[in-house]
N, CA, C and O atoms as a printed pandas DataFrame, in Angstrom:
     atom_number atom_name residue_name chain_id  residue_number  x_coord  y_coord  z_coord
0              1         N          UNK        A               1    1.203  -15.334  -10.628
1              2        CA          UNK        A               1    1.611  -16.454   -9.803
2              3         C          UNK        A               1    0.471  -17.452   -9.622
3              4         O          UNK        A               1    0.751  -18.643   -9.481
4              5         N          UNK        A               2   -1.093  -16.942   -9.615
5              6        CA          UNK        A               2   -1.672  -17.675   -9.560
6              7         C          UNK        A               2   -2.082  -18.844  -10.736
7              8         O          UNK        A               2   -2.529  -19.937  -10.388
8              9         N          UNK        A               3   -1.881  -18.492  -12.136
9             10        CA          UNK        A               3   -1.655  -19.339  -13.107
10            11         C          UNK        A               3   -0.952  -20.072  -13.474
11            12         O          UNK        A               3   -1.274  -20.706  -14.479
12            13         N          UNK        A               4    0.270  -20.318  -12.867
13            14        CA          UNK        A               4    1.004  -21.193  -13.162
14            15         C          UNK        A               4    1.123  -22.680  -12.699
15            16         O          UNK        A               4    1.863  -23.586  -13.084
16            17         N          UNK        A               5    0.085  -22.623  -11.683
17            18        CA          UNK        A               5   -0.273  -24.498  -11.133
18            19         C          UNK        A               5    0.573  -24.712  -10.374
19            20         O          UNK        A               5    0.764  -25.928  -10.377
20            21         N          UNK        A               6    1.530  -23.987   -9.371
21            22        CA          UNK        A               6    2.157  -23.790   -8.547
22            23         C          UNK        A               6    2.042  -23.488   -7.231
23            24         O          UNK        A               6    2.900  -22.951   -6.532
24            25         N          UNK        A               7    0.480  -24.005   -6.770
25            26        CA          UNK        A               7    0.133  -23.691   -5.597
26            27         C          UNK        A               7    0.750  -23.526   -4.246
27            28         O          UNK        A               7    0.441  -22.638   -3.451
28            29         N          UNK        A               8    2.049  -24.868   -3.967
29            30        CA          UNK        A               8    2.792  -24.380   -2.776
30            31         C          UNK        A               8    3.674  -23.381   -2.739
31            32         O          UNK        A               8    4.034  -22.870   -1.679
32            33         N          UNK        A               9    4.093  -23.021   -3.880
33            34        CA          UNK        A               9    4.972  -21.586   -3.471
34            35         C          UNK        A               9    3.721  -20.708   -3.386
35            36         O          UNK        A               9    4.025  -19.601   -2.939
36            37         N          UNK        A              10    2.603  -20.808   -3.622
37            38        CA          UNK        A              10    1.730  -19.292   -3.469
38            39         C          UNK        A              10    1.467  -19.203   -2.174
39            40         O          UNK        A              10    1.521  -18.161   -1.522
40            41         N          UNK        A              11    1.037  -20.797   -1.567
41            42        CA          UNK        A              11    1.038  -20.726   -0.048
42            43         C          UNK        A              11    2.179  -20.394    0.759
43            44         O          UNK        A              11    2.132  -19.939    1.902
44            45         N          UNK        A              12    3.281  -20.670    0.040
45            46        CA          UNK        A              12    4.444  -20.155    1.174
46            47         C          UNK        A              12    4.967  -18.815    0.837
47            48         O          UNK        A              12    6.076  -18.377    1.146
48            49         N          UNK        A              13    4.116  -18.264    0.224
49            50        CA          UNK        A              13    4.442  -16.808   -0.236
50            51         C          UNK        A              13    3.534  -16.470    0.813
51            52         O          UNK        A              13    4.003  -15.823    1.749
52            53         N          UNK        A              14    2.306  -16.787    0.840
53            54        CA          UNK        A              14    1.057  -15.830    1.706
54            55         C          UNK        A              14    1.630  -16.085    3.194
55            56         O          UNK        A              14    1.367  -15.137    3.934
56            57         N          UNK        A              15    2.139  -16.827    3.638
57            58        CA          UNK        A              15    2.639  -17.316    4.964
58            59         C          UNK        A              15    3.585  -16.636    5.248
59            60         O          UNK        A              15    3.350  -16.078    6.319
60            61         N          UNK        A              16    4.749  -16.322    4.780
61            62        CA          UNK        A              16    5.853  -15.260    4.872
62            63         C          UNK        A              16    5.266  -14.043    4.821
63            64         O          UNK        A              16    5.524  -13.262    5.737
64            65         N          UNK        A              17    4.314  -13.602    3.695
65            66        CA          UNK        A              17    3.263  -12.267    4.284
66            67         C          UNK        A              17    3.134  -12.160    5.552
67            68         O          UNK        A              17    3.595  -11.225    6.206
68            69         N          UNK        A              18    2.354  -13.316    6.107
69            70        CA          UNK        A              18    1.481  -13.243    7.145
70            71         C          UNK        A              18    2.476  -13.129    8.110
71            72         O          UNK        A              18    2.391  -12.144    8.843
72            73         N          UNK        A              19    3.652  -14.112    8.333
73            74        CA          UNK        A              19    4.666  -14.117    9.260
74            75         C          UNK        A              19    4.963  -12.435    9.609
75            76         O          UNK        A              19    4.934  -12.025   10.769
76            77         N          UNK        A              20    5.200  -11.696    8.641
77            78        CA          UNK        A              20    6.056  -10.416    8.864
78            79         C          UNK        A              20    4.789   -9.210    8.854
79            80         O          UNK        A              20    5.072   -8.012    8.832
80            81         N          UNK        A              21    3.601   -9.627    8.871
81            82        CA          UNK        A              21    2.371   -8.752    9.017
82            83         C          UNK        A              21    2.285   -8.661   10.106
83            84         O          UNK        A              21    2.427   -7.625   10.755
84            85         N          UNK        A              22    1.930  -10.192   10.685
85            86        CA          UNK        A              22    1.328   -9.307   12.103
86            87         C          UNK        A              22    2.457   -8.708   13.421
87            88         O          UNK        A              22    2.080   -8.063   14.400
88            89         N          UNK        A              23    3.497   -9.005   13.208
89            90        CA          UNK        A              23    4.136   -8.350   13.989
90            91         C          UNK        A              23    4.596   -6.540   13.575
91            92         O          UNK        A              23    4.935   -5.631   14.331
92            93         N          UNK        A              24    4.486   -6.557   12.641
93            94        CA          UNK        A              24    4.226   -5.218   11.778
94            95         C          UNK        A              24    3.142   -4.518   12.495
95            96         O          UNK        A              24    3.154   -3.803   13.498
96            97         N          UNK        A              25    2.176   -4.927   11.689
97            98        CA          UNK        A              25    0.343   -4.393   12.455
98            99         C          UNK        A              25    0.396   -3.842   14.097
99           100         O          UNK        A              25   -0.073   -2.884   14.711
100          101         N          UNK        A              26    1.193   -4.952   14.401
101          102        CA          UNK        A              26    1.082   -5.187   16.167
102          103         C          UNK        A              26    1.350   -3.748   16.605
103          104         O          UNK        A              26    0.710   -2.818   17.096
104          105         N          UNK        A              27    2.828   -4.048   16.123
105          106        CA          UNK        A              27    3.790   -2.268   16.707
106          107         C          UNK        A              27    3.042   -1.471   16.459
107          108         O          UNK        A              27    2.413   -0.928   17.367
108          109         N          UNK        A              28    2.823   -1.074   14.932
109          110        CA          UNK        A              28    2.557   -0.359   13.920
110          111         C          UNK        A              28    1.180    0.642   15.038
111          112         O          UNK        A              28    1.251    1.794   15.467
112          113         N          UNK        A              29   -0.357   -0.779   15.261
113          114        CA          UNK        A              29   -1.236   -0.203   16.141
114          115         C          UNK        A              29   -0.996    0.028   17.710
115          116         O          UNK        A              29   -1.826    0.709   18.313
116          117         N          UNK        A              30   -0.074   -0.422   18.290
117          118        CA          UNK        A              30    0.324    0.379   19.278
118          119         C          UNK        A              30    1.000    1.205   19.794
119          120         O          UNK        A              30    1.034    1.452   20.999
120          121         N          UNK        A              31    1.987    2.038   18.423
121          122        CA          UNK        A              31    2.101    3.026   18.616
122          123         C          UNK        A              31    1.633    4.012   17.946
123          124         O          UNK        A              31    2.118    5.143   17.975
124          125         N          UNK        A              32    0.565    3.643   17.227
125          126        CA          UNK        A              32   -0.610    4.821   16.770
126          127         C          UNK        A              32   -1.487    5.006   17.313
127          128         O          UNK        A              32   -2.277    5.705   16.678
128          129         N          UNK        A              33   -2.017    4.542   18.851
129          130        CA          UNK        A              33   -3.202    4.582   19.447
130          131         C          UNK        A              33   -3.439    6.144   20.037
131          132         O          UNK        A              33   -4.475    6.731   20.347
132          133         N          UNK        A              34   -1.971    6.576   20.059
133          134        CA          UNK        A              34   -2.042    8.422   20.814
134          135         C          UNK        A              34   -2.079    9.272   19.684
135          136         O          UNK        A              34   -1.790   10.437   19.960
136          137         N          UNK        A              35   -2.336    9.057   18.531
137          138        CA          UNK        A              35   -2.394    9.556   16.901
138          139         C          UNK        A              35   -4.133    9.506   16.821
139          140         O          UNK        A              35   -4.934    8.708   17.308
140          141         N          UNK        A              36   -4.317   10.734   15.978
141          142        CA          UNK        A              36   -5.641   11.034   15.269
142          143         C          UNK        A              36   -5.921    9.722   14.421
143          144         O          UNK        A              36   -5.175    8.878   13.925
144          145         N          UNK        A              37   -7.335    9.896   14.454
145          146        CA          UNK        A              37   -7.781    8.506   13.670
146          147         C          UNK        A              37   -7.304    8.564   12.424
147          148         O          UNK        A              37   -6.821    7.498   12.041
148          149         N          UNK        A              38   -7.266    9.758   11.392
149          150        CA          UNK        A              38   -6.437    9.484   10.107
150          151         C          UNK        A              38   -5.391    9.006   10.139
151          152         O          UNK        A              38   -5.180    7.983    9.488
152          153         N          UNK        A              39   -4.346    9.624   10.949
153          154        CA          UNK        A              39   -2.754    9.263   11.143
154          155         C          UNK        A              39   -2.776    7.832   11.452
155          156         O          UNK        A              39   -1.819    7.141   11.102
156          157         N          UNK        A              40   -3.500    7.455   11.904
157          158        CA          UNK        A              40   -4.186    5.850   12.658
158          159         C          UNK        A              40   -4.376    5.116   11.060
159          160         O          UNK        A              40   -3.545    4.427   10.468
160          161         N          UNK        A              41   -5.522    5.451   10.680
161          162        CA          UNK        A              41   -5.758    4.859    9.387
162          163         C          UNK        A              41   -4.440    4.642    8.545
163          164         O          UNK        A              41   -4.180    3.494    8.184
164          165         N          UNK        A              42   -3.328    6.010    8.107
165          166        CA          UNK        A              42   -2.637    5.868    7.152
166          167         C          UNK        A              42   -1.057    4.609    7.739
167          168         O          UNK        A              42   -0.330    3.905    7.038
168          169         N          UNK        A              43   -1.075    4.814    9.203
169          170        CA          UNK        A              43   -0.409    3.782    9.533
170          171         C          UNK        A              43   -0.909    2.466    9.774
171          172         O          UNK        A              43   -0.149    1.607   10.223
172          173         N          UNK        A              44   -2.523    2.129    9.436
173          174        CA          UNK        A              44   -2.729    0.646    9.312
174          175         C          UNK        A              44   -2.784    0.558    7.614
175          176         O          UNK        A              44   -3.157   -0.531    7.179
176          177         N          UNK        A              45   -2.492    1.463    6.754
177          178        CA          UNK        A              45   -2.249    1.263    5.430
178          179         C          UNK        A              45   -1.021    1.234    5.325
179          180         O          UNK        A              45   -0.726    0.407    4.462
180          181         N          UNK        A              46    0.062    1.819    5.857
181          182        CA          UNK        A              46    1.498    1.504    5.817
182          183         C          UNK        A              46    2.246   -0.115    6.502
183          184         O          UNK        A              46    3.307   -0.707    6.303
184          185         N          UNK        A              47    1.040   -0.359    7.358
185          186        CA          UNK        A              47    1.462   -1.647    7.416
186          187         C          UNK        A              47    1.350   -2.983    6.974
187          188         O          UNK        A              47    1.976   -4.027    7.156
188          189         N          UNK        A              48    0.329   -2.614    6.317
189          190        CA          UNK        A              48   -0.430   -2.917    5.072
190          191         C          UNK        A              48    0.655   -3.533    3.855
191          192         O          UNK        A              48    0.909   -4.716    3.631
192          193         N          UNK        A              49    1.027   -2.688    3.375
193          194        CA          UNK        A              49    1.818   -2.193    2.078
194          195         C          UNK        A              49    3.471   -3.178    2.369
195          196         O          UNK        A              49    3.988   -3.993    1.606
196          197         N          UNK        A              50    4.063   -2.608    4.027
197          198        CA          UNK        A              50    5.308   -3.049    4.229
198          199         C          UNK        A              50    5.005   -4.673    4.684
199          200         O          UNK        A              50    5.886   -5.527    4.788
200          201         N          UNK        A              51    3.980   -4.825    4.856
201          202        CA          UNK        A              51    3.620   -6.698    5.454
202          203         C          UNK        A              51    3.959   -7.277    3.962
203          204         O          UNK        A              51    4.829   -8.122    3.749
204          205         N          UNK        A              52    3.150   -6.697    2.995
205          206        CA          UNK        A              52    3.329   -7.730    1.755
206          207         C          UNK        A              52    4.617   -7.505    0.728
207          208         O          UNK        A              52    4.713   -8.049   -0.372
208          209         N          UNK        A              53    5.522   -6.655    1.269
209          210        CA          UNK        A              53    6.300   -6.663    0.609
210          211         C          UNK        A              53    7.550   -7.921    0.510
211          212         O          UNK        A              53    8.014   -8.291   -0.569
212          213         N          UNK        A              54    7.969   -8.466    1.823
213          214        CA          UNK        A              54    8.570   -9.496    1.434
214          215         C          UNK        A              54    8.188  -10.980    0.767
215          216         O          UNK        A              54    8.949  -11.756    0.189
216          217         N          UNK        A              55    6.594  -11.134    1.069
217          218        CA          UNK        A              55    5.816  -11.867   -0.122
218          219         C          UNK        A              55    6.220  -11.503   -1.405
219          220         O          UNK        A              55    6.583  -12.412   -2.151
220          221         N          UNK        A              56    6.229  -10.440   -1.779
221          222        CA          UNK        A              56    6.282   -9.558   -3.020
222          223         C          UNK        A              56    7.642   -9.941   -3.397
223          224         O          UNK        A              56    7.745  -10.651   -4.397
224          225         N          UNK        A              57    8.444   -9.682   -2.928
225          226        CA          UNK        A              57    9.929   -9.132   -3.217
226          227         C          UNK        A              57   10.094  -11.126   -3.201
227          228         O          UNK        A              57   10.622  -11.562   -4.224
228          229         N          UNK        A              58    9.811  -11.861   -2.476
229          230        CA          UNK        A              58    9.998  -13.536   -2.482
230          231         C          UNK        A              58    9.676  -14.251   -4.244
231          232         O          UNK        A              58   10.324  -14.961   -5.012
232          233         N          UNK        A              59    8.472  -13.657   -4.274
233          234        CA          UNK        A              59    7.734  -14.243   -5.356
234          235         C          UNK        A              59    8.619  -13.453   -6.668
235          236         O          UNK        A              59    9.036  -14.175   -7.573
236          237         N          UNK        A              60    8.860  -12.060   -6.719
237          238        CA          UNK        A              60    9.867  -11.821   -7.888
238          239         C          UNK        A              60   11.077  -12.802   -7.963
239          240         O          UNK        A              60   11.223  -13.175   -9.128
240          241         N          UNK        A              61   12.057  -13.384   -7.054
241          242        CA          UNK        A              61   12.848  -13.554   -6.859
242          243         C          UNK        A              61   12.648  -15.490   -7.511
243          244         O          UNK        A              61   13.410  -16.178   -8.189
244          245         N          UNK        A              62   11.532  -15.736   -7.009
245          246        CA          UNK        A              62   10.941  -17.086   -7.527
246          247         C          UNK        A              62   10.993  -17.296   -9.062
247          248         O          UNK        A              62   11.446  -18.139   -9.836
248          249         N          UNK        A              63   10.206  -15.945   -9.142
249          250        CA          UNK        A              63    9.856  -16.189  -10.811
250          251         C          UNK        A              63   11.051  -16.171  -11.602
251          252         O          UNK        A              63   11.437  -17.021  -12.404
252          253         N          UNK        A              64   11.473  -15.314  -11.339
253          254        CA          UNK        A              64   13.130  -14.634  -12.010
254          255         C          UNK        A              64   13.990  -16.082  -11.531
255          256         O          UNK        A              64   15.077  -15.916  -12.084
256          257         N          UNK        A              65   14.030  -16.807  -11.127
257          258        CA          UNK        A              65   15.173  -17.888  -10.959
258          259         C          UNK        A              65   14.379  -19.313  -11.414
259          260         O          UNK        A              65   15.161  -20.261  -11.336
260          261         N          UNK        A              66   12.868  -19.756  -11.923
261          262        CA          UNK        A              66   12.863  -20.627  -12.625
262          263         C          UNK        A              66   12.247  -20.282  -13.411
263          264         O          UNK        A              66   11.806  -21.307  -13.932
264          265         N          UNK        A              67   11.667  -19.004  -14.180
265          266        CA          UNK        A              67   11.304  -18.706  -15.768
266          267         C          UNK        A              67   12.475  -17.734  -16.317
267          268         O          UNK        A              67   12.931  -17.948  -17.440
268          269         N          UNK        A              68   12.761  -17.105  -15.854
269          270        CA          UNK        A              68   14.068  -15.835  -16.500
270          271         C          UNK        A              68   13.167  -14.726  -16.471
271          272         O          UNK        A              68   13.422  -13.720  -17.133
272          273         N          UNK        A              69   12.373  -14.792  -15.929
273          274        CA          UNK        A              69   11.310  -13.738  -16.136
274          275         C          UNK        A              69   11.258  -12.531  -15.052
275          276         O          UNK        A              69   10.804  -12.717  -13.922
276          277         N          UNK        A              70   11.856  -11.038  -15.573
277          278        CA          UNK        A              70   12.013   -9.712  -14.254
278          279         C          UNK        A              70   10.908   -8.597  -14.811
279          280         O          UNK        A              70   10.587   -8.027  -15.854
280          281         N          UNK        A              71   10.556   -8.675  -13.452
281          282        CA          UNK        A              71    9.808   -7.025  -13.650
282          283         C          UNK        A              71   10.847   -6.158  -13.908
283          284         O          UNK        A              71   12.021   -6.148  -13.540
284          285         N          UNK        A              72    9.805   -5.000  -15.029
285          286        CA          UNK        A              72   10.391   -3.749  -15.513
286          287         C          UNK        A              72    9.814   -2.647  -14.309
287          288         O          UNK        A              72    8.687   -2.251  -14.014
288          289         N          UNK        A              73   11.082   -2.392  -13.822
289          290        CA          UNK        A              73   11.085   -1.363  -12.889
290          291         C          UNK        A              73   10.924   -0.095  -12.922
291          292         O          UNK        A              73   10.188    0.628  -12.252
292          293         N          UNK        A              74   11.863    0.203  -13.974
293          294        CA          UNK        A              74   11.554    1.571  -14.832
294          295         C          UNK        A              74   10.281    1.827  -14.990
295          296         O          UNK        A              74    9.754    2.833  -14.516
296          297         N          UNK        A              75    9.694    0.990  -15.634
297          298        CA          UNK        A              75    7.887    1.212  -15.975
298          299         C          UNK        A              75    7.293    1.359  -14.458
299          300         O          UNK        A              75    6.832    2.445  -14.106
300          301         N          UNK        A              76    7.305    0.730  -13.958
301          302        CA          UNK        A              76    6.787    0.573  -12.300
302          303         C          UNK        A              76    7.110    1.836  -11.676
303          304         O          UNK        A              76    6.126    2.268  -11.075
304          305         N          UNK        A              77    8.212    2.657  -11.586
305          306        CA          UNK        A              77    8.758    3.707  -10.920
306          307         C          UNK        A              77    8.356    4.832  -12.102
307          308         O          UNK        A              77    8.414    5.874  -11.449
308          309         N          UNK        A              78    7.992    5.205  -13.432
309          310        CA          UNK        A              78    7.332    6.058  -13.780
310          311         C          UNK        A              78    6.222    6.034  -13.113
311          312         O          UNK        A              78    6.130    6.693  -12.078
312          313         N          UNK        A              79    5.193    5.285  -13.573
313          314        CA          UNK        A              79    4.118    5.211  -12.763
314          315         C          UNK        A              79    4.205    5.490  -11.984
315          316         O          UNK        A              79    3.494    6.476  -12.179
316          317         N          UNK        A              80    4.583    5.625  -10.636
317          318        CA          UNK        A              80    4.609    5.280   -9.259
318          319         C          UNK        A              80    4.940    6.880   -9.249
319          320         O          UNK        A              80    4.526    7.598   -8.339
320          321         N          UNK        A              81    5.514    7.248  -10.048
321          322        CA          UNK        A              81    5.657    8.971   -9.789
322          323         C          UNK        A              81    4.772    9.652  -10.898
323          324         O          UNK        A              81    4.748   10.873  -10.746
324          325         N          UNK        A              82    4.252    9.333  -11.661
325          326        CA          UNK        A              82    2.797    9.842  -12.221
326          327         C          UNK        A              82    1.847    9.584  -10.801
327          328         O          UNK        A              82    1.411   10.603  -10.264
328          329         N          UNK        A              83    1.606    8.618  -10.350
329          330        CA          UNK        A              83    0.434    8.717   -9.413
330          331         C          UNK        A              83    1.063    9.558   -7.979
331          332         O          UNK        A              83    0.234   10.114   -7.258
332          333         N          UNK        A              84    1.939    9.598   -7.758
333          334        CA          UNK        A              84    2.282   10.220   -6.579
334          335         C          UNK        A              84    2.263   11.734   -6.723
335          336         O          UNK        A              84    1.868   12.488   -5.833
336          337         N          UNK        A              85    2.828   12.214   -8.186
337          338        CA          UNK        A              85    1.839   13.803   -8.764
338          339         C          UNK        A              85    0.585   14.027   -8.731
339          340         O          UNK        A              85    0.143   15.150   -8.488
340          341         N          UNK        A              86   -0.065   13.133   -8.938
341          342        CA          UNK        A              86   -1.335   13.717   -9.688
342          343         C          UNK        A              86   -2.307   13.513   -7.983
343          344         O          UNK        A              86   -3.311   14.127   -7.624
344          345         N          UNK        A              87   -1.334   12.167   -7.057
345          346        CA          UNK        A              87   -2.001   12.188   -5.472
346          347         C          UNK        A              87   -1.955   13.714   -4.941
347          348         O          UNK        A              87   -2.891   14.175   -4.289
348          349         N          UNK        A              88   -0.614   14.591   -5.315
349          350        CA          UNK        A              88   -0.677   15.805   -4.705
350          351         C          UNK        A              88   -1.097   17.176   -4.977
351          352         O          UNK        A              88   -1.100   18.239   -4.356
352          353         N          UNK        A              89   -1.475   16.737   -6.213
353          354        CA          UNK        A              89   -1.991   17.352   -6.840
354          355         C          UNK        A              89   -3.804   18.004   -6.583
355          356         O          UNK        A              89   -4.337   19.103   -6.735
356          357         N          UNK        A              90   -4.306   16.560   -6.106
357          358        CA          UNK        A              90   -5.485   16.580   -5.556
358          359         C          UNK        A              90   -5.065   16.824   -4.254
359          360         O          UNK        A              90   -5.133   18.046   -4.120
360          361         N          UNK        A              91   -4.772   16.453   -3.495
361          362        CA          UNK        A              91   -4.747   16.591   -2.215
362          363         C          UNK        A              91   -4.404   18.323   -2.038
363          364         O          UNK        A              91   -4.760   18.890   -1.005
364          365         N          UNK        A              92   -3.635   19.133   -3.218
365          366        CA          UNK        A              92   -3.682   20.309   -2.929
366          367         C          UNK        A              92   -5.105   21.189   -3.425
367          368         O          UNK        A              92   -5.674   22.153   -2.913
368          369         N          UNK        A              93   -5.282   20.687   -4.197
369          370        CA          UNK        A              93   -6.678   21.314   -4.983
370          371         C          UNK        A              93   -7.697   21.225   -3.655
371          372         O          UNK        A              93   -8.221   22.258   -3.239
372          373         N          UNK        A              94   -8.008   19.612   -2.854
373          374        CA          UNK        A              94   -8.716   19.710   -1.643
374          375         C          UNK        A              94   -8.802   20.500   -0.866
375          376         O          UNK        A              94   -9.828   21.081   -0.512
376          377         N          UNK        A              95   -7.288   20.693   -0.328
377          378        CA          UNK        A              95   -7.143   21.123    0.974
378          379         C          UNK        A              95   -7.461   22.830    0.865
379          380         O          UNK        A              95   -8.274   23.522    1.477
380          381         N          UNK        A              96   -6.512   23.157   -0.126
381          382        CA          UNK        A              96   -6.496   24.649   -0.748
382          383         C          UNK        A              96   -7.983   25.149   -1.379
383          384         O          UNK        A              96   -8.315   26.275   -1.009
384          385         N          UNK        A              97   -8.873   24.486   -2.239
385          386        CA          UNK        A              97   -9.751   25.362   -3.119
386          387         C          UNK        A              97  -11.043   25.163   -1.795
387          388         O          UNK        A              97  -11.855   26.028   -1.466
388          389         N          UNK        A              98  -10.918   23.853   -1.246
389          390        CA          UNK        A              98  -12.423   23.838   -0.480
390          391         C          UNK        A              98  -12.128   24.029    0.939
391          392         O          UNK        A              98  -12.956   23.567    1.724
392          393         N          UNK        A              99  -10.865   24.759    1.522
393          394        CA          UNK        A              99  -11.029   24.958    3.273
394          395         C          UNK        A              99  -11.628   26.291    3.294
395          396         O          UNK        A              99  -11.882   26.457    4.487
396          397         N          UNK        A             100  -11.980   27.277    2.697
397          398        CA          UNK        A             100  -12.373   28.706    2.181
398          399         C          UNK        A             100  -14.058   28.757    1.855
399          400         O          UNK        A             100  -14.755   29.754    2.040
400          401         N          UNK        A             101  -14.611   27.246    1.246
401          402        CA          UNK        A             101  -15.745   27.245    1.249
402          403         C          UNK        A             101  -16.634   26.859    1.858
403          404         O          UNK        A             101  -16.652   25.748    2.388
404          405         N          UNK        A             102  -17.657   27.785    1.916
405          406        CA          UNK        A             102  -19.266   28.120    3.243
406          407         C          UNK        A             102  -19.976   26.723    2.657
407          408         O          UNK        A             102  -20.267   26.731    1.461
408          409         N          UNK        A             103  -20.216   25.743    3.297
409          410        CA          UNK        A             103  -20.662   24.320    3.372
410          411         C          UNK        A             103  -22.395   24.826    3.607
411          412         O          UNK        A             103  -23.249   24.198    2.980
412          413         N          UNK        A             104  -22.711   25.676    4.291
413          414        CA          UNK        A             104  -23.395   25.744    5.084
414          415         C          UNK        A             104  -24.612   25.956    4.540
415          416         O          UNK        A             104  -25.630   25.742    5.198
416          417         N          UNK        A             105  -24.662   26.558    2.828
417          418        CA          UNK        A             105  -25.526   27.100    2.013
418          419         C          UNK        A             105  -26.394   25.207    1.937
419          420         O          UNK        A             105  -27.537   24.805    1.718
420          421         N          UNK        A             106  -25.447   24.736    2.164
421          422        CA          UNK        A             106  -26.181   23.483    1.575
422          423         C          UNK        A             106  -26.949   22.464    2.558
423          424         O          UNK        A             106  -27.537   21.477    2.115
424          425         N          UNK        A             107  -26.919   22.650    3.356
425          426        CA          UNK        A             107  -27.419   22.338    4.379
426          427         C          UNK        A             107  -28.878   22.824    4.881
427          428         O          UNK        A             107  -29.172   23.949    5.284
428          429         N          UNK        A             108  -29.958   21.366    4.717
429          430        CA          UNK        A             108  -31.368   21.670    4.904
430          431         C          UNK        A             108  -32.263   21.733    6.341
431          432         O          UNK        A             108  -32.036   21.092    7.367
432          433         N          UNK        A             109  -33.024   22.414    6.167
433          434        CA          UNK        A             109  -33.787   22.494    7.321
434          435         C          UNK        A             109  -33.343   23.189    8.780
435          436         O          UNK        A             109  -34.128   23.189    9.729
């Protein structure tokens, strides 16, 4: 989007972001303030993600109605479940191979 010399739709793309962010963020951090700081973190990344989506979902909808031009979804949703394996994948190897191991050997002085 940024190559095409089309600067006011990019600005009125980032503005519709912004419109539906911060009221997102808003909720989002006040009802995570009684949540652990991770749970905290992963819901200022979820609001994150859901703020730019109607930017996102605007700007497909742009492109696709004056070039003919659609994202391949299929490709997008393999991916998206290759990385969401291989996320749990680690996250089990973490949690599982290193909650068992003595930290402590390593630790100086």
């Amino acid at each position: 989007m940024t190559g095409i010399g089309d600067t006011r739709q990019l600005m009125l793309q980032s503005l519709l972001s912004l419109a539906f962010s911060v009221p997102i963020i808003v909720v989002m951090v006040a009802f995570s303030v009684s949540l652990s700081p991770p749970i905290g973190a992963l819901v200022g990344i979820l609001g994150i993600v859901l703020s730019t989506l109607p930017g996102t979902i605007w700007g497909l909808v742009w492109v696709w109605r004056r070039y003919g031009v659609k994202a391949d979804f299929e490709g997008s949703a393999k991916i998206f479940a290759v990385s969401g394996i291989s996320a749990l994948a680690s996250y089990l190897v973490a949690t599982l191979a290193f909650d068992n191991l003595d930290l402590s050997v390593f630790q100086l002085g």
